[in-house]
N, C-alpha and C positions, 0 to 999 in steps of 0.2 A: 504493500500500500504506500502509495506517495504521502511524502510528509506533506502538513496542513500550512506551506510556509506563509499563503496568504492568510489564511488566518491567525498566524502570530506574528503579520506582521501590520494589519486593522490593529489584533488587541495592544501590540504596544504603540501604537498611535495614538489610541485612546485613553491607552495608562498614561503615557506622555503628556498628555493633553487636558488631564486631571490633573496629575503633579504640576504643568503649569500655571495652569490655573489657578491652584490654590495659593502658589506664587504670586501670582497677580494680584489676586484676594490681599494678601496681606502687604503688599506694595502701595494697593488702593486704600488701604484701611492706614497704612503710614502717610501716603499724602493728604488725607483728611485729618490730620492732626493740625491745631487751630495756630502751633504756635514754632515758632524756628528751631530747629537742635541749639541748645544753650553755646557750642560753641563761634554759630555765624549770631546771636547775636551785639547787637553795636556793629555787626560789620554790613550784612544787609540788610537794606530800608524796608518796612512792615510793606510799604505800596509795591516796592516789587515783590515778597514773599506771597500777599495777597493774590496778584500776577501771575504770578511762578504756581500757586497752590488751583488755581482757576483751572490755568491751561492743564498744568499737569492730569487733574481730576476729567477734562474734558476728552485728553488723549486716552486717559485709563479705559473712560466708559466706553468708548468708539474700540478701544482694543479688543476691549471683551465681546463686544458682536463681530468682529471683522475675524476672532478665532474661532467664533462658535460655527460663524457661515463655513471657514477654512475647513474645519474639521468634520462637519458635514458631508461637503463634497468630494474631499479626500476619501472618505470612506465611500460614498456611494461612487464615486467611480474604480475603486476598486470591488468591494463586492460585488456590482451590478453588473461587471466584466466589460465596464465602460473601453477601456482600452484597446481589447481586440476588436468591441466591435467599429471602433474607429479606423484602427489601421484596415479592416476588411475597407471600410468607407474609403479611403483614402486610396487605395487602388484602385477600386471603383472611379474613383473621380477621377486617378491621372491616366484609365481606358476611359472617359469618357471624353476628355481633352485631346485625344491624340498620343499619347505615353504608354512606354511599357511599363505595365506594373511589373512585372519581371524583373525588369532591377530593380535591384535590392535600393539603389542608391537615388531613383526615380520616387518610388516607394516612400521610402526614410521623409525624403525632402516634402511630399505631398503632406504624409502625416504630420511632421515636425511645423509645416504651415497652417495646417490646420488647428494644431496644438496652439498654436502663437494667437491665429486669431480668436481662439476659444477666451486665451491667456485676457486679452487686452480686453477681451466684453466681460469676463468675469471680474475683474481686477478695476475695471473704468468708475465704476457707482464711489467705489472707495476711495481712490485718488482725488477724484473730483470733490467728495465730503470732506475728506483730509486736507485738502489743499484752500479749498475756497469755504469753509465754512467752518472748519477747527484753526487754520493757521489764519485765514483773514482775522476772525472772530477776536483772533488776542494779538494781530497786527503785525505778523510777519509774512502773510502772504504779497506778493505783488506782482503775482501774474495776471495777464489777463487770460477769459477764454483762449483766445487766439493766440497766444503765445504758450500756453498747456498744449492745445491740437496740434500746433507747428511743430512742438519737441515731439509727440508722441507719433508723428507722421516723419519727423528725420530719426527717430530710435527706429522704426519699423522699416525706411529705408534701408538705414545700417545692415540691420541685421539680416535682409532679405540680401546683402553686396556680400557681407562676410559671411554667412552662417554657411550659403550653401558649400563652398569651397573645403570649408574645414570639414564639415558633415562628410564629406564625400572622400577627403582624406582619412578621418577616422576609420568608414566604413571598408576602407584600400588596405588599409594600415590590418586592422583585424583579420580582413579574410585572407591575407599571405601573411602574417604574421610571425607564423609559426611557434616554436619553444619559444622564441626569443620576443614574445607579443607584450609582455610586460612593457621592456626596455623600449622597444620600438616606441609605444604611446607613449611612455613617459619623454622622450628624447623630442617627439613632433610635438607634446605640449610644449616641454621648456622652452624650447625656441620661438612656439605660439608667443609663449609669455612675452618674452624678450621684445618682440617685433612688436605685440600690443602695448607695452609700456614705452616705447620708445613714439610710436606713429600715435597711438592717443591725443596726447599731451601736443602735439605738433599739427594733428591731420582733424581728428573726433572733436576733441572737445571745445576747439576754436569754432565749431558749426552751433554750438551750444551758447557758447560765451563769451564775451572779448575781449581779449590777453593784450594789456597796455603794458611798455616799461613804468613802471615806478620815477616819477620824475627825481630830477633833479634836487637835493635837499638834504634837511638837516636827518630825516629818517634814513633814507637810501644811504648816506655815509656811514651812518653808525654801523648799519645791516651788512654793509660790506667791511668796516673795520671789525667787526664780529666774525664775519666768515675769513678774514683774511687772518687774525687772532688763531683762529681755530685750525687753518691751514685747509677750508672747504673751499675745493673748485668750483665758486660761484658763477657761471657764466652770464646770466641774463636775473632780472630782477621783476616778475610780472603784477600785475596788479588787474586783478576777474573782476568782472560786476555786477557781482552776485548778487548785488542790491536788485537786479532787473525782476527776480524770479522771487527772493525771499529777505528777510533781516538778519537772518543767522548770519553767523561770521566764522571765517574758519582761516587756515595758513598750512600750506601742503610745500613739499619738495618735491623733486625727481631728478628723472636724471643718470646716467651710467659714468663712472671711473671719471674723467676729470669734465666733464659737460656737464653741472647737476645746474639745477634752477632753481627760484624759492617763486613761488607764488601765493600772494596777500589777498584776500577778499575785501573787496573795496568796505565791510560793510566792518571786516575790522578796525581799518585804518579810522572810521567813523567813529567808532565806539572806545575804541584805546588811545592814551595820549602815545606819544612818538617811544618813551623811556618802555610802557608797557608790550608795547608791538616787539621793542627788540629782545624783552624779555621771553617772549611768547616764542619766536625765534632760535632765542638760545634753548629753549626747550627742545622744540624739531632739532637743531643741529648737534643736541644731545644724545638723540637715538641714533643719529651719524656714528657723534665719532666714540660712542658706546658698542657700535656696532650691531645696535638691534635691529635695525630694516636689512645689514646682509642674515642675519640670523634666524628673523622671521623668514628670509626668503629662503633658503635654506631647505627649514621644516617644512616649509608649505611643498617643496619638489620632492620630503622624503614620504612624505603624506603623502603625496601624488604616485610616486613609484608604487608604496606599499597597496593602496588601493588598487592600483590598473592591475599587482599580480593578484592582490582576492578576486578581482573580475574573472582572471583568466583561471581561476579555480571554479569558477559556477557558470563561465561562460556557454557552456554544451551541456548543463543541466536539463536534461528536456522535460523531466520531474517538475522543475522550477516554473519553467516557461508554463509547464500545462496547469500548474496549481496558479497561475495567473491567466488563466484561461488564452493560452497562443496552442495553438496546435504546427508553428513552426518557430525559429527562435531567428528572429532581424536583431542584427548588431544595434541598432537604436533600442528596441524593445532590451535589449539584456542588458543595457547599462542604465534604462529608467528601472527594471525588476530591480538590478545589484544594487542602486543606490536606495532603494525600500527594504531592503532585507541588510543593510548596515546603519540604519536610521541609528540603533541602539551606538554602536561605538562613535555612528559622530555629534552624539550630543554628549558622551563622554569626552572626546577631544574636543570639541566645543568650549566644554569647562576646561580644560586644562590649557587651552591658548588663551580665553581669557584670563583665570592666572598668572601665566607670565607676561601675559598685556598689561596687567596691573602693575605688573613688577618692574616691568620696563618702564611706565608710567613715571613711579616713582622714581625708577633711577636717574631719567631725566630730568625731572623736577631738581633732584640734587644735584645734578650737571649743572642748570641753570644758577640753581641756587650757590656756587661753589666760584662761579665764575662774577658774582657779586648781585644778583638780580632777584635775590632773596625779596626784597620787601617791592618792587613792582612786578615780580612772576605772583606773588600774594595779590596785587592789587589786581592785573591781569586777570586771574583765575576769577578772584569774584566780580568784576565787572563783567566779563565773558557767562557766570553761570548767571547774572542779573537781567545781562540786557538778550541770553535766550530763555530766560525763562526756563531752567532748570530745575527740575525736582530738588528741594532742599532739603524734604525729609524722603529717606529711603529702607526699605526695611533690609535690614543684615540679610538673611537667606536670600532674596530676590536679586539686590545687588551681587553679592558674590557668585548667583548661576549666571546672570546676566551681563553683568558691565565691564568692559573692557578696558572704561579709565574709573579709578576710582572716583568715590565721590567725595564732594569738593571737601567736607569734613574731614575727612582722612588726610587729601593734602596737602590741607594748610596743617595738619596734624605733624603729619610728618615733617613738613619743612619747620615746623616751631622747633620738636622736639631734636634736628639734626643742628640748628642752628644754636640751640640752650646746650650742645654738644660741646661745641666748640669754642662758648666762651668760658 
């Protein structure tokens, strides 16, 4: 008798789905508390905690029906055997176009479009709640219609230019494969990786956003006496305007060996004075030269190897394929089965990379703080958790399955306590 894998792997969707839940439950019951954790008081103002306690409360309630709808669906289209009888469809439809459903790679691509446009009607009612009526409502949305449809009409380009090429390589890659199919996939992502990180930033996301130098001035000197300080090959200095779409603020790098970038959200530049922006900076260029971003990338290619070879251990399971109701097994079909029937280990490693994202967190903070930016990476921090309107209270169990930067409590924790160290 074939093992029941699709039925254990519903029930631990559903178990998952209660343990988060009650997660949530108690995350929601700490943002209803009336009053600030005793240590941000004197530091944030009652009018943004008020703020901060609104939104937070309003994303919570909106979370709990957008998982309830999630996890509904998930399951009835697994039970209902929704999947095969889409991929029959999807043959169906590229013989009625003219297409051989025969290939495999004709096939893959019909379904996998299908899939997409399923993706964007199920996914559309929430975006648009999310966007234009939880983020307007507490003042950081500032998109228009027309500029939400624009992005979601060049995302869908996108991926209609790049998806099918890789798709088709994957599906090349597995049927010659051989012993050696592991390495093969893991070798055409890496290099995926590398070409996406590099043409993103240069080709994608200029179609999104637009990337000005940082003028000339009292900020841009510091930022580059900072990177120069540090020995960071700074090439280019950008400045997004991010302000178009939303108020959040944020500060990213990139970049390979001696080309790296720093890129400012206009909306920081707005919100911090000039001392605070370069503190916020010295933080990013802490995971630099700590070596966390080679070390995250690292783990993420040893994750990547280890996965592709459990695929190739259940990839010709036909046990598998028929307890998901396929009575054949398409290389698409066996990497959506394989990623359902590892669900369990990757919300275990889930936890454990957030972990060292915290760890990391902190260790930059003390990079920053070390380098003298102690008391405006402090000021920084809470301006940035004020003016997005961050959860101030957060419940222990929720944050630690969840958060990947600690919460702002711990880090001003932390920097007090490293800096009472030293005197």
């Amino acid at each position: 008798m074939a093992l029941p894998y699709l039925e254990a792997v519903v029930g631990f969707m559903i178990l998952m789905y209660f343990f988060e839940t009650y997660l949530d439950f108690r995350q929601h019951r700490a943002l209803k508390l009336p009053n600030l954790p005793k240590p941000l008081e004197g530091t944030i103002s009652q009018d943004k905690f008020e703020k901060s306690r609104a939104y937070s409360i309003d994303k919570s309630n909106f979370h709990f029906v957008h998982e309830v709808v999630t996890i509904a669906m998930d399951c009835t289209v697994l039970v209902y055997r929704v999947l095969p009888w889409f991929w029959k469809k999807s043959g169906d439809f590229a013989v009625l176009v003219g297409l051989n459903a025969d290939n495999e790679i004709i096939h893959s691509l019909a379904f996998l479009g299908g899939v997409m446009i399923w993706s964007q009607i199920t996914d559309l009612p929430f975006s648009l709640y999310s966007t234009f009526v939880i983020e307007a409502r507490h003042g950081f949305n500032k998109q228009t219609l027309w500029l939400f449809f624009r992005d979601m009409f060049k995302s869908i380009c996108l991926s209609l230019i790049i998806g099918p090429p890789i798709i088709s390589a994957i599906i090349v890659i597995v049927q010659k494969g051989g012993p050696y199919l592991a390495i093969y996939l893991w070798g055409f992502t890496f290099v995926l990786s590398i070409v996406m990180m590099t043409l993103y930033p240069i080709l994608i996301a200029p179609l999104f956003n637009k990337f000005t130098p940082l003028p000339e001035g009292d900020l841009r000197q510091k930022i580059e006496a900072l990177a120069s300080s540090l020995k960071f090959p700074l090439k280019k200095l950008f400045v997004i305007d991010g302000s178009t779409r939303s108020s959040h603020s944020n500060a990213f790098m990139y970049g390979f060996f001696n080309n790296k970038r720093i890129v400012l959200y206009d909306t920081l530049i707005q919100q911090c004075n000039e001392d605070e922006v370069v503190a916020v900076i010295a933080h990013e260029l802490g995971h630099w030269k700590l070596n966390h971003t080679m070390n995250s990338f690292i783990t993420i290619q040893i994750i990547t190897l280890l996965q592709f070879g459990g695929y190739t251990l259940v990839r010709n399971s036909s046990d598998l394929f028929r307890s998901f109701g396929f009575d054949s097994q398409p290389v698409i079909i066996g990497f959506i089965i394989f990623q359902h029937t590892v669900i369990p280990l990757q919300h275990l490693l889930s936890f454990c990379l957030n972990l060292v994202s915290r760890a990391f967190e902190f260790q930059a903070d003390d990079f920053a703080r070390k380098l003298g930016y102690h008391t405006t990476l402090k000021a920084a921090l809470v301006k940035l958790q004020e003016e997005n309107l961050s959860a101030m209270n957060t419940d222990p169990w929720y944050s630690a399955y969840h958060y990947s930067h600690p919460p702002l409590v711990e880090r001003l924790a932390a920097l007090g306590d490293a800096e009472k160290k030293e005197t």
